[in-house]
ZATORZA-612778 format. One line per 8 residues: their letters; for each residue x negated, y negated, z negated of N, C-alpha, C. Coordinates in steps of 0.2 Angstrom, whole numbers, plus 5000, padded with zeros to 4 digits. Layout:
% ZATORZA-612778
a = X/Y/Z/X/Y/Z/X/Y/Z ~ ...
% end
This chain:
% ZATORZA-612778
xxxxxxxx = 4884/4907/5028/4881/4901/5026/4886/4896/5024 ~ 4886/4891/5019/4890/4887/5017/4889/4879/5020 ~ 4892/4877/5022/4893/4869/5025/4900/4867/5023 ~ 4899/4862/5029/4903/4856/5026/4912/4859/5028 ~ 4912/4865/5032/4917/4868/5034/4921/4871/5030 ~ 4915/4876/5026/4921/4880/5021/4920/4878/5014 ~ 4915/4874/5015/4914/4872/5005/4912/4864/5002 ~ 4911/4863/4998/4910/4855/4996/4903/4857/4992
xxxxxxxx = 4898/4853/4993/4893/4852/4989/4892/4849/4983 ~ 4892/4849/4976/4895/4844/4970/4886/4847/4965 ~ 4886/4841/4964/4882/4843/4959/4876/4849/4959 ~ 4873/4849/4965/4866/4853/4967/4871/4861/4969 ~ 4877/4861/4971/4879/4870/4970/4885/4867/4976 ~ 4885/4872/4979/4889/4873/4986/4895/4878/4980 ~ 4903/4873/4983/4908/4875/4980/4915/4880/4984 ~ 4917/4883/4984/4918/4886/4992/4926/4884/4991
xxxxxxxx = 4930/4882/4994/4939/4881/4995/4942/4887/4992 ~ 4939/4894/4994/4944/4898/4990/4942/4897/4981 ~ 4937/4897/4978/4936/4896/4972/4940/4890/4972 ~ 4942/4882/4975/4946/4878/4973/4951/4880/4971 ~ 4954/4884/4977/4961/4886/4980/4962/4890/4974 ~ 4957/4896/4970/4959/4898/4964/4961/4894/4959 ~ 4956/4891/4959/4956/4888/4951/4964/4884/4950 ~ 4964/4879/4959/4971/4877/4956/4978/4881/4957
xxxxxxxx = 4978/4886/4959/4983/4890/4960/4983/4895/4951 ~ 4977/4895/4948/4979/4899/4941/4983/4892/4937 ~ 4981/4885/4939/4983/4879/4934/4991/4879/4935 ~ 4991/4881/4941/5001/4879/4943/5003/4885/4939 ~ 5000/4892/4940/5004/4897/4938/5002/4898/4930 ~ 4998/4893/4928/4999/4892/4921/5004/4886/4919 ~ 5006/4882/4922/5009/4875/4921/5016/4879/4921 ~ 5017/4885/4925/5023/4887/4927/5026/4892/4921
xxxxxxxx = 5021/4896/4920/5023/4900/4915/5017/4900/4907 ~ 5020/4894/4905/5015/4892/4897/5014/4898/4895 ~ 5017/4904/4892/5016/4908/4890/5013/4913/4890 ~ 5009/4911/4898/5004/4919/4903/5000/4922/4897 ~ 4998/4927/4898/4993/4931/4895/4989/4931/4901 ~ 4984/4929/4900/4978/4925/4908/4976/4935/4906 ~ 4973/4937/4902/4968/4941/4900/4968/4948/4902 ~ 4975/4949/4904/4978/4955/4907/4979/4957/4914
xxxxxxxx = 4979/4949/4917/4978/4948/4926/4976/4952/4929 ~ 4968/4952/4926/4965/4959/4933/4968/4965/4930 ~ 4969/4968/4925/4973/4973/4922/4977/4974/4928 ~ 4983/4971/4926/4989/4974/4931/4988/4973/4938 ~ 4983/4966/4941/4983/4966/4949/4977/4975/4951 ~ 4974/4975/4947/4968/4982/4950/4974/4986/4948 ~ 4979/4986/4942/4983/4993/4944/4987/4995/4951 ~ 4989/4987/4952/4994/4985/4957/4992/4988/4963
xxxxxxxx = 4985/4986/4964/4981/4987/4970/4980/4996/4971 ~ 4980/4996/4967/4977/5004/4966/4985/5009/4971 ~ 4991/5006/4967/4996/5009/4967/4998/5007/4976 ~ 4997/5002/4978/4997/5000/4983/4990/5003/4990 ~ 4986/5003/4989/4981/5007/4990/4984/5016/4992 ~ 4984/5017/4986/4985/5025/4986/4993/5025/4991 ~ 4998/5020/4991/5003/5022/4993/5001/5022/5003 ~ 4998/5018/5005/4995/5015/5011/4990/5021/5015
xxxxxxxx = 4988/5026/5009/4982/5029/5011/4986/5037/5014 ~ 4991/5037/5009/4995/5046/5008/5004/5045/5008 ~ 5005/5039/5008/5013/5041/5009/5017/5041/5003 ~ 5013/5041/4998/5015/5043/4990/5015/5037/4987 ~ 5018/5039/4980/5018/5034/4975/5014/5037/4971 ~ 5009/5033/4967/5009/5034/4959/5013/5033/4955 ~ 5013/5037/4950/5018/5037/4944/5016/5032/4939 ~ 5013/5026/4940/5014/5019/4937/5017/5011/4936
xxxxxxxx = 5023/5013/4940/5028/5007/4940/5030/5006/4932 ~ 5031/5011/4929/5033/5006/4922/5030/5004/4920 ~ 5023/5006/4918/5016/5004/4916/5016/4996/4918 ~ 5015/4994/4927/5016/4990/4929/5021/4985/4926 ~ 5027/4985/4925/5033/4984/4922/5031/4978/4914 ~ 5030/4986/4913/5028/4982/4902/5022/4978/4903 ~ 5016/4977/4909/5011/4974/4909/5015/4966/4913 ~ 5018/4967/4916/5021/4961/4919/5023/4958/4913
xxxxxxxx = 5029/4961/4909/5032/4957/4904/5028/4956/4898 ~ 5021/4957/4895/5013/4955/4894/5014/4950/4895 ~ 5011/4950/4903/5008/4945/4905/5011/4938/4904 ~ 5017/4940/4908/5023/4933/4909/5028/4932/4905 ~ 5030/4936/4900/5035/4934/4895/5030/4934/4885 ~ 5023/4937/4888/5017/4938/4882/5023/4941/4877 ~ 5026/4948/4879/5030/4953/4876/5021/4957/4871 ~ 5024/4957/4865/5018/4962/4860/5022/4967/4863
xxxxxxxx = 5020/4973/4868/5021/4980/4869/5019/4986/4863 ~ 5024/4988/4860/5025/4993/4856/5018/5000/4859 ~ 5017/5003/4854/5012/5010/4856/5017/5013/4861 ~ 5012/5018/4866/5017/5021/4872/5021/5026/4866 ~ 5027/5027/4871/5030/5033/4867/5033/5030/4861 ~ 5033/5025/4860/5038/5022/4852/5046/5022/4855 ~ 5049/5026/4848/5056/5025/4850/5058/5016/4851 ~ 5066/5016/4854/5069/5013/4850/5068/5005/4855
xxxxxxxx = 5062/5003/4859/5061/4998/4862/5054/4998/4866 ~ 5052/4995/4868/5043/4993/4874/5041/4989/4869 ~ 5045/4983/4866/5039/4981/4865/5044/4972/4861 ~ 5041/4967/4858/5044/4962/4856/5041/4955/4858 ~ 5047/4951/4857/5045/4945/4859/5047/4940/4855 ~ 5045/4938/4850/5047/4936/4845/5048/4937/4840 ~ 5056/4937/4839/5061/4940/4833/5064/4947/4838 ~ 5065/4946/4844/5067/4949/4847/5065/4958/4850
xxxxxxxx = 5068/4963/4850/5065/4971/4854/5066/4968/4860 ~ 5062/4973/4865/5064/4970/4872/5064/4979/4876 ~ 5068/4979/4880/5068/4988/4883/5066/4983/4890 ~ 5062/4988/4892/5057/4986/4899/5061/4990/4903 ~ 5064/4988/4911/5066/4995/4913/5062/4993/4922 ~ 5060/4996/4925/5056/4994/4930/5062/4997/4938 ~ 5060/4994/4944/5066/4996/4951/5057/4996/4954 ~ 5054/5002/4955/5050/5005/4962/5049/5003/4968
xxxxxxxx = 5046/5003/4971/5047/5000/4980/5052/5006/4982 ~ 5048/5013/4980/5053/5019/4984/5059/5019/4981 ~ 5062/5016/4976/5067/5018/4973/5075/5017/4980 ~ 5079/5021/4980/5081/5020/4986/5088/5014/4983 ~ 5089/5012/4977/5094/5006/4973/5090/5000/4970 ~ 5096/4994/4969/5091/4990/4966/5095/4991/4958 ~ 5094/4996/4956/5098/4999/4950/5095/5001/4943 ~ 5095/5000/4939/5092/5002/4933/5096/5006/4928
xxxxxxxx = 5097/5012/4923/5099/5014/4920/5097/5011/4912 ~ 5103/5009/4907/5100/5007/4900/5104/5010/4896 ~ 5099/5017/4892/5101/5019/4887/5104/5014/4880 ~ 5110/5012/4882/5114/5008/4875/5113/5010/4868 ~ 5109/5017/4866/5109/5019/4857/5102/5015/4857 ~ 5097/5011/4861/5089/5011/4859/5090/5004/4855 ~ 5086/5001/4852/5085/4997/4848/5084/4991/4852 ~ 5087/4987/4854/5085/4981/4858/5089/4974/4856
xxxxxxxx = 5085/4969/4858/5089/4962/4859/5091/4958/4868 ~ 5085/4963/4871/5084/4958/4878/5083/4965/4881 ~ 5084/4963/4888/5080/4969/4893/5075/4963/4897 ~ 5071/4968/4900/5066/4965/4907/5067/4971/4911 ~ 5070/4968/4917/5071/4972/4923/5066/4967/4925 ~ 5062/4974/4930/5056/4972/4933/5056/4976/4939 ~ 5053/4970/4945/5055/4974/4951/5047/4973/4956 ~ 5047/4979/4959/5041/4979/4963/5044/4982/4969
xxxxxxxx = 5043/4977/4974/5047/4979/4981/5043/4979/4986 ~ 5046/4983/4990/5041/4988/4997/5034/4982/4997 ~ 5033/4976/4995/5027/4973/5000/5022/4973/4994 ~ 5025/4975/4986/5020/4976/4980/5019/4969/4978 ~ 5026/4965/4978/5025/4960/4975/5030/4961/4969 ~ 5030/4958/4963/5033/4959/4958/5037/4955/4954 ~ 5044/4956/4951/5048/4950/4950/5052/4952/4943 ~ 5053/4948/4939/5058/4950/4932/5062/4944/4932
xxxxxxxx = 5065/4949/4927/5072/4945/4926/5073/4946/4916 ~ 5073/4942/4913/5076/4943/4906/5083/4942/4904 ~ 5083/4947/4901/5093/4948/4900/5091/4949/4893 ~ 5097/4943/4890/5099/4945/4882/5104/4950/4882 ~ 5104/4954/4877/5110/4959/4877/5117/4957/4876 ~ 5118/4951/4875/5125/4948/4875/5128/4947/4880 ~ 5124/4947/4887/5125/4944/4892/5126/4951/4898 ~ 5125/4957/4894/5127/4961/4898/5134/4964/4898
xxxxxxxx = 5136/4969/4904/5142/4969/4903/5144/4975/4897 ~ 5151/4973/4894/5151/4979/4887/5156/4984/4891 ~ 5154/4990/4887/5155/4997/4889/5155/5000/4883 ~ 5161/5005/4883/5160/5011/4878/5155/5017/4877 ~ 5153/5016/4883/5147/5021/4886/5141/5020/4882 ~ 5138/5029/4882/5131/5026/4878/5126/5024/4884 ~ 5127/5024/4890/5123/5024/4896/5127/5018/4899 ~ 5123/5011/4903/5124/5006/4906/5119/5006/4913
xxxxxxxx = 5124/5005/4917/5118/5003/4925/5119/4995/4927 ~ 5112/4995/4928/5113/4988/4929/5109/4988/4936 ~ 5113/4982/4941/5109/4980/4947/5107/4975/4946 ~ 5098/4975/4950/5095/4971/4949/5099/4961/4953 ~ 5103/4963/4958/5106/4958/4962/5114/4956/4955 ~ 5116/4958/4950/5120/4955/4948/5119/4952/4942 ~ 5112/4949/4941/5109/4946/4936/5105/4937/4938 ~ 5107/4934/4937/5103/4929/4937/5095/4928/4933
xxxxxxxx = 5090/4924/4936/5083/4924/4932/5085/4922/4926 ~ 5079/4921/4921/5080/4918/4914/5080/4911/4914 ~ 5081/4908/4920/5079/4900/4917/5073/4896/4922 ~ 5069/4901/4923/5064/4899/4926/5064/4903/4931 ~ 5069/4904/4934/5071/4907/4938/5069/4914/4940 ~ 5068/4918/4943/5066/4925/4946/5057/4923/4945 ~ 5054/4929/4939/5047/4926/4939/5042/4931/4944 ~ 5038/4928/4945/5034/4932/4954/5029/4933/4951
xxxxxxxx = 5026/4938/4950/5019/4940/4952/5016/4942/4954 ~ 5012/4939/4959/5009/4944/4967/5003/4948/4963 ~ 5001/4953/4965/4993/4959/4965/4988/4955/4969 ~ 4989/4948/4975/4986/4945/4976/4985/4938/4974 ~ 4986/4937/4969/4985/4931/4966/4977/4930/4964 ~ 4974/4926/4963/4968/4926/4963/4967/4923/4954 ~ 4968/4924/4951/4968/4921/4945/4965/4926/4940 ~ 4959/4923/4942/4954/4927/4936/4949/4924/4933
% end
């Protein structure tokens, strides 16, 4: 039943604090990242849930942390993601290719491998850690270290955020 405890009255309709508490938590987390893709939100929070869910019930992992990954960089960097299976890059942001590379909760490093022959400007290392909260980091390719090597490993700890610092997206966020 709804009172004066958990909701506000306004205009003949009982308004409850968690709906407050949503609405201003999507204004911040829009004010914070101008470039969200709002419309994709429950997309990757149900996948996140799901992969979170299933690891909680059996011990296992789903094999959709990348998925995860390109839908994050969607969301928060509004990456146009390439069809699945396209050579050469995930997806664009701008003028820009972008190669997606995701770090697992079970992954036992904070390390990523980067095929150097693929078509790219930028990477998004994307990180979903043991509690299923999610974090990216956008790297230009200039800024990575040069190698002769067609293969590059990169840790997730020896990169700074883009600016906006390390960007978060909870599975629990209410922002629908």
């Amino acid at each position: 039943m709804w009172n004066d405890d958990n909701a506000i009255y306004d205009d003949g309709e009982w308004i409850t604090w968690t709906e407050i508490n949503s609405h201003l938590e999507r204004l911040e987390f829009e004010a914070r990242y101008p470039h969200l893709n709002v419309e994709l939100i429950p997309v990757f929070q149900n996948l996140l849930a799901v992969a979170q869910d299933y690891h909680e019930l059996t011990g296992s992992h789903l094999q959709v942390y990348g998925d995860l990954g390109e839908l994050y960089g969607a969301i928060v960097y509004k990456i146009k993601l390439h069809k699945n299976y396209a050579q050469g890059s995930d997806g664009r942001l701008g003028n820009d290719f972008v190669e997606v590379k995701t770090i697992s909760p079970f992954k036992g490093s904070n390390a990523v491998t980067l095929n150097l022959k693929r078509n790219f400007s930028k990477v998004l290392i994307v990180k979903v850690d043991e509690d299923f909260e999610v974090y990216g980091k956008l790297i230009d390719r200039k800024a990575l270290p040069k190698t002769k090597d067609d293969r590059l490993v990169l840790d997730w700890n020896d990169f700074e955020g883009d600016g906006r610092r390390e960007a978060r997206l909870a599975g629990s966020c209410l922002l629908t």
